[in-house]
C-alpha positions in Angstrom: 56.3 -38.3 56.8 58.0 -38.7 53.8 58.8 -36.3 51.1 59.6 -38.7 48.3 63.1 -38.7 45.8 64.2 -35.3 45.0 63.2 -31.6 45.8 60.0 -31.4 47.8 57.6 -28.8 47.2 56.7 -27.6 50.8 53.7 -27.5 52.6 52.5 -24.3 54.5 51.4 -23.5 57.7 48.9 -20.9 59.1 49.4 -19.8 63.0 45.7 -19.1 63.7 44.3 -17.0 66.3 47.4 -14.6 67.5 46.3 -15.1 71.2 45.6 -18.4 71.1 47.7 -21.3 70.7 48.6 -21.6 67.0 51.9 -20.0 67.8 52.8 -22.5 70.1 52.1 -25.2 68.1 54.1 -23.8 65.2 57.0 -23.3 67.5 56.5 -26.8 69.1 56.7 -28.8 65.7 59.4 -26.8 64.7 61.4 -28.4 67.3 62.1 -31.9 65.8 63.4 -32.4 62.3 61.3 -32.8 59.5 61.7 -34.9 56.4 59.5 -32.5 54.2 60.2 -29.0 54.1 57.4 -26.7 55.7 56.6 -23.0 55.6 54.8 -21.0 58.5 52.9 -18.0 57.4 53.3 -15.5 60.9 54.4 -12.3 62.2 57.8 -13.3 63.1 57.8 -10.5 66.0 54.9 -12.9 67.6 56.7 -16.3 67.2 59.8 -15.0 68.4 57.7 -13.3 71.9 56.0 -16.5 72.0 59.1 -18.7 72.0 60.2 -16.5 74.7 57.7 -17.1 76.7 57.5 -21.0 76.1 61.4 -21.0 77.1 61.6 -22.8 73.4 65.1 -22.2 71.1 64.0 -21.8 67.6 65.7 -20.2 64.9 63.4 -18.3 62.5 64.6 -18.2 58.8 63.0 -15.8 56.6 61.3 -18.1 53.7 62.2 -17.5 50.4 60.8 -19.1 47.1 64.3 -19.4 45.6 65.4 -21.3 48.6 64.4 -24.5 49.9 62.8 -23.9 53.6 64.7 -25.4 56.6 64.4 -29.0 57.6 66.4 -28.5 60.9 65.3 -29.2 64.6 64.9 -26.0 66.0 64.4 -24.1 62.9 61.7 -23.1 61.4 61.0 -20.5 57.7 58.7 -18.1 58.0 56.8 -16.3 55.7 56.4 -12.8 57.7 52.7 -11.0 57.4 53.0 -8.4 59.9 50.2 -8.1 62.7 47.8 -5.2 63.5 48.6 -5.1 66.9 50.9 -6.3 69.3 49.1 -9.8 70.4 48.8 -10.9 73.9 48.4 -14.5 74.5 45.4 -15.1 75.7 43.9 -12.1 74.9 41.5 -11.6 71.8 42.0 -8.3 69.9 39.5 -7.7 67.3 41.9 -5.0 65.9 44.2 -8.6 64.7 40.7 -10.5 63.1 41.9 -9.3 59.9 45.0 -10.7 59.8 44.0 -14.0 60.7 42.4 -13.7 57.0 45.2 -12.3 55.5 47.3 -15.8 56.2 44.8 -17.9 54.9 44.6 -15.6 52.0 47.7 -15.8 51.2 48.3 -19.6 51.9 45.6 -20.5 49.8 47.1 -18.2 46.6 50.0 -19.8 47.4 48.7 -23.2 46.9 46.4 -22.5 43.4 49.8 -21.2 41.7 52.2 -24.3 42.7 53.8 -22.9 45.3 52.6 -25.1 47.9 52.0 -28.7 47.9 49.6 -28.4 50.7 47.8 -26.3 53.3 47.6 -26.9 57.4 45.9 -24.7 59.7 46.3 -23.9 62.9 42.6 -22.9 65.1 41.2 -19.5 64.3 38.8 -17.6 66.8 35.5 -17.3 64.4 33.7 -14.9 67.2 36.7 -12.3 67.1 36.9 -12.2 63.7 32.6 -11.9 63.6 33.3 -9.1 66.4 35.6 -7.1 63.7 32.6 -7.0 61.3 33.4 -9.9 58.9 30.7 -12.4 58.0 32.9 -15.5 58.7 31.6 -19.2 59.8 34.6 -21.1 59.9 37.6 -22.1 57.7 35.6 -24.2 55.9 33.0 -21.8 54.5 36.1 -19.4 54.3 38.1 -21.4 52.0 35.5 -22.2 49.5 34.8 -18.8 49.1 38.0 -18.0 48.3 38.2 -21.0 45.9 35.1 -20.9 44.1 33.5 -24.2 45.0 30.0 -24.4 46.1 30.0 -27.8 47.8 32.6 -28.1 50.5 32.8 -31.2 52.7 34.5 -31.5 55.7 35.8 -34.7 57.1 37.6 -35.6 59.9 40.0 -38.7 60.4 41.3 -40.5 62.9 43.5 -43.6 62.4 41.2 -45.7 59.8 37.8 -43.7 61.1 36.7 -40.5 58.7 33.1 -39.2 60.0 32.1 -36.3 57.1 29.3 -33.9 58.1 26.2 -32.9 55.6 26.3 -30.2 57.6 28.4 -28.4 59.6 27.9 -25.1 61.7 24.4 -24.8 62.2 21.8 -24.0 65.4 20.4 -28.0 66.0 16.8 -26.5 65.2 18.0 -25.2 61.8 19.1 -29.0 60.5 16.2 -31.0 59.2 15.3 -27.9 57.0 19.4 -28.3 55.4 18.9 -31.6 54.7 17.5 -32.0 51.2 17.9 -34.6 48.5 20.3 -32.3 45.9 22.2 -31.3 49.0 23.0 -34.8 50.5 23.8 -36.1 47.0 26.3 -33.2 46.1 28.0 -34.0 49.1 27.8 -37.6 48.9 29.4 -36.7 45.3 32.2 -35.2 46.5 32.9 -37.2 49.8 33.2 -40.3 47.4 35.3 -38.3 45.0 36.9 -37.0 48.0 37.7 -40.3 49.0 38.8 -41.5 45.7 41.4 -39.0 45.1 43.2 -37.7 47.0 42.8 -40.6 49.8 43.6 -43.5 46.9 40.5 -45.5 48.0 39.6 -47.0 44.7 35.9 -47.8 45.5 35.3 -45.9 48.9 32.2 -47.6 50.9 30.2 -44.8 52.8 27.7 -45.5 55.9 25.0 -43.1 56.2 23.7 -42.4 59.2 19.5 -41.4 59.9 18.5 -37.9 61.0 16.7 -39.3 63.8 16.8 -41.9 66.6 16.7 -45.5 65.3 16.6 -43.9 61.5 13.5 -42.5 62.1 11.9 -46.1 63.7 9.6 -46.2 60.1 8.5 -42.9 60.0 7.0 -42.8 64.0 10.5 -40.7 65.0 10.3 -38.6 62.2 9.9 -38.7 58.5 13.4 -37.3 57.0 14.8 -40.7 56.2 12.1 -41.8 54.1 11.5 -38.7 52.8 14.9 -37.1 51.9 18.1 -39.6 53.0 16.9 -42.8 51.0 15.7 -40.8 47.8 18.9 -39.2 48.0 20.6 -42.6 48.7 19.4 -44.2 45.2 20.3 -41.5 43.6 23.8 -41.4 44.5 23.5 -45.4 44.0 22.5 -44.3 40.3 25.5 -42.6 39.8 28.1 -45.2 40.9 28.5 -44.5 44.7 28.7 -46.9 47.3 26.5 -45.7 50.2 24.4 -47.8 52.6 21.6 -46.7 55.1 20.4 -44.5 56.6 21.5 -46.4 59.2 21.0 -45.4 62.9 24.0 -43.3 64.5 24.5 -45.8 67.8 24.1 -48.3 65.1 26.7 -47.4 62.5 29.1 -46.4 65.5 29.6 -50.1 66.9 32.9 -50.6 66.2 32.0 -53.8 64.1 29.6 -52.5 62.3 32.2 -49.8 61.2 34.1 -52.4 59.8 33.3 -52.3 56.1 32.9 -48.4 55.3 35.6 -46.1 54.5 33.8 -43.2 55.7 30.7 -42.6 57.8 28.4 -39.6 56.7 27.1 -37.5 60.1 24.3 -35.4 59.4 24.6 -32.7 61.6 28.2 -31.8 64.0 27.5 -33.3 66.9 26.6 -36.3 65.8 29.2 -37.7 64.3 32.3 -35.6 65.8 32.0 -36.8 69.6 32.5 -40.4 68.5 35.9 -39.3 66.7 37.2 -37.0 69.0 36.5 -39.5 71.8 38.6 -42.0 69.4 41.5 -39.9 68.6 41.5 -36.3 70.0 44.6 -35.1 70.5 45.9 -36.8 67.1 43.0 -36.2 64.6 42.7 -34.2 61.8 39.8 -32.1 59.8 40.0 -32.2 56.3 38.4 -30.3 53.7 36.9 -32.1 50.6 35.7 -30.7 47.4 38.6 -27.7 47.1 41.6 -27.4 43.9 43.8 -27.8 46.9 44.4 -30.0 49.9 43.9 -28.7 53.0 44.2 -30.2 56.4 44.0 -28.9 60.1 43.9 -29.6 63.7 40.9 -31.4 66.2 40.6 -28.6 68.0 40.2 -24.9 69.1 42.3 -21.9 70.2 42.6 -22.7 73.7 43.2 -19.3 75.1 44.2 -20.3 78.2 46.6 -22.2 77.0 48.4 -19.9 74.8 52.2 -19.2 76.1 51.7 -22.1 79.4 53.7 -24.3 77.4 51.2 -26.9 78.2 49.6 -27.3 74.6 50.1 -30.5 72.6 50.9 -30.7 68.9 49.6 -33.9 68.1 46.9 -32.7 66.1 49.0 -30.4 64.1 51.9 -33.7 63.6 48.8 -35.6 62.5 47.4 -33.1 60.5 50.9 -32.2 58.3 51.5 -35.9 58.0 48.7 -36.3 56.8 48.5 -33.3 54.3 51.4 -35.0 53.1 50.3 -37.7 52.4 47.5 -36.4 50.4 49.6 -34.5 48.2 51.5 -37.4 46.8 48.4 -39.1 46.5 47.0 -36.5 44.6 50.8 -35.7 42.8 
């Protein structure tokens, strides 16, 4: 990744889950050099225990805005937000939940004033930080709280593949009702913006995938794409967006038929994220869309019993600040 000529605003990094593997991870990329300069918001008590444990050299230097942050192999700068409690890999702790918040919190302020050029995340545990009393759905829902924005679109990318979700954490039965006209336009609206800036895809083509097998088979599967996707479709086609379908999901998914779109809207989770994890888990990355800031994270979750076995892979997270990068020149 490349930072470009001169001084390089750096890009931050939240650890996660406290028992889970986002330590790791932030220890494990701190092991090679870097070419942009990256900050990672922790208890510094945790990394070091973790490195410990992983058998990992890494010096920890103590991030300051006056100072650029290390570029070193085996360094990394650390912001230091102290935990609640003592973590224990593997091990949720409710009593940490509010913490988890706390670096998100502060990585997003972070990123509205300047500070930041970008934000990454590392996994978070949503039922431990449910279990602690906080109405939480994900990162996603999080984060647009936090920044105001009604609409947020996540999108995950793999190589040239980017599947986006209309929506996103929901019980299968409670779908069909979320999918309405004004919703799939607004996020049609800011998938194509999405796509435009900060991706730098001038006029982004978008393949829309049906609700139901075959698209609904002409209303004898179901009536949604007749009576809420196309409607929805010419009106995004009346503002300026290039969308085509609703085109079945085993349809649209043929690698050929791919070909021509930029990005592939899902309309529910598991329809359009098993086809891009089975393409590129391991190295994919989950973008938001629709925030004043760029923020990227990794394919997949805490993996508890992972955490301190030395045996989790930072692909995702590579991916992921590469990426982030890339974004933030784009959108420079």
């Amino acid at each position: 990744m490349s930072a470009g000529p001169g001084p390089a605003t750096p890009i931050v990094l939240t650890c996660g889950e406290s028992a889970g593997i986002g330590p790791d991870l932030c220890i494990g990329i701190a092991q090679a050099a870097r070419s942009l300069p990256l900050v990672c918001l922790a208890d510094l008590e945790l990394l070091r225990a973790r490195a410990a444990m992983l058998r990992l050299a890494c010096r920890f230097e103590q991030y300051s805005p006056a100072a650029p942050p290390t570029c070193a192999a085996g360094a990394l700068a650390v912001l230091h937000l102290p935990l609640g409690r003592a973590a224990v890999a593997g091990r949720l702790d409710t009593g940490n939940a509010p913490w988890v918040l706390r670096l998100i919190d502060r990585a997003v302020e972070g990123c509205r004033r300047g500070e930041f050029a970008a934000m990454v995340t590392a996994p978070v545990q949503k039922s431990v930080i449910i279990e602690a009393g906080m109405a939480f759905t994900g990162h996603t829902e999080y984060l647009a709280q936090l920044c105001g924005v009604p609409l947020p679109v996540m999108l995950l990318v793999a190589g040239r593949l980017r599947v986006a979700l209309a929506t996103t954490h929901l019980p299968l039965r409670a779908v069909p009702e979320a999918i309405t006209r004004e919703g799939l336009l607004g996020v049609l609206s800011v998938l194509g913006a999405g796509l435009r800036r900060p991706f730098g895809i001038a006029r982004p083509r978008i393949g829309v995938c049906g609700l139901n097998p075959h698209a609904g088979e002409s209303g004898h599967l179901g009536s949604e794409e007749q009576q809420v996707i196309e409607p929805a479709l010419r009106a995004a086609r009346e503002l300026g967006l290039d969308v085509h379908g609703p085109i079945p999901a085993d349809t649209l998914f043929v690698p050929r038929n791919l070909e021509p779109f930029d990005a592939v809207l899902a309309m529910y989770h598991d329809q359009g994220l098993p086809v891009l994890k089975h393409a590129g888990f391991g190295h994919a990355v989950n973008v938001t869309l629709g925030l004043p800031i760029i923020r990227t994270s990794v394919d997949h979750g805490t993996a508890l019993d992972l955490a301190g076995t030395g045996r989790a892979d930072v692909g995702s997270l590579e991916a992921a600040i590469a990426l982030a990068a890339e974004l933030a020149a784009h959108a420079a």
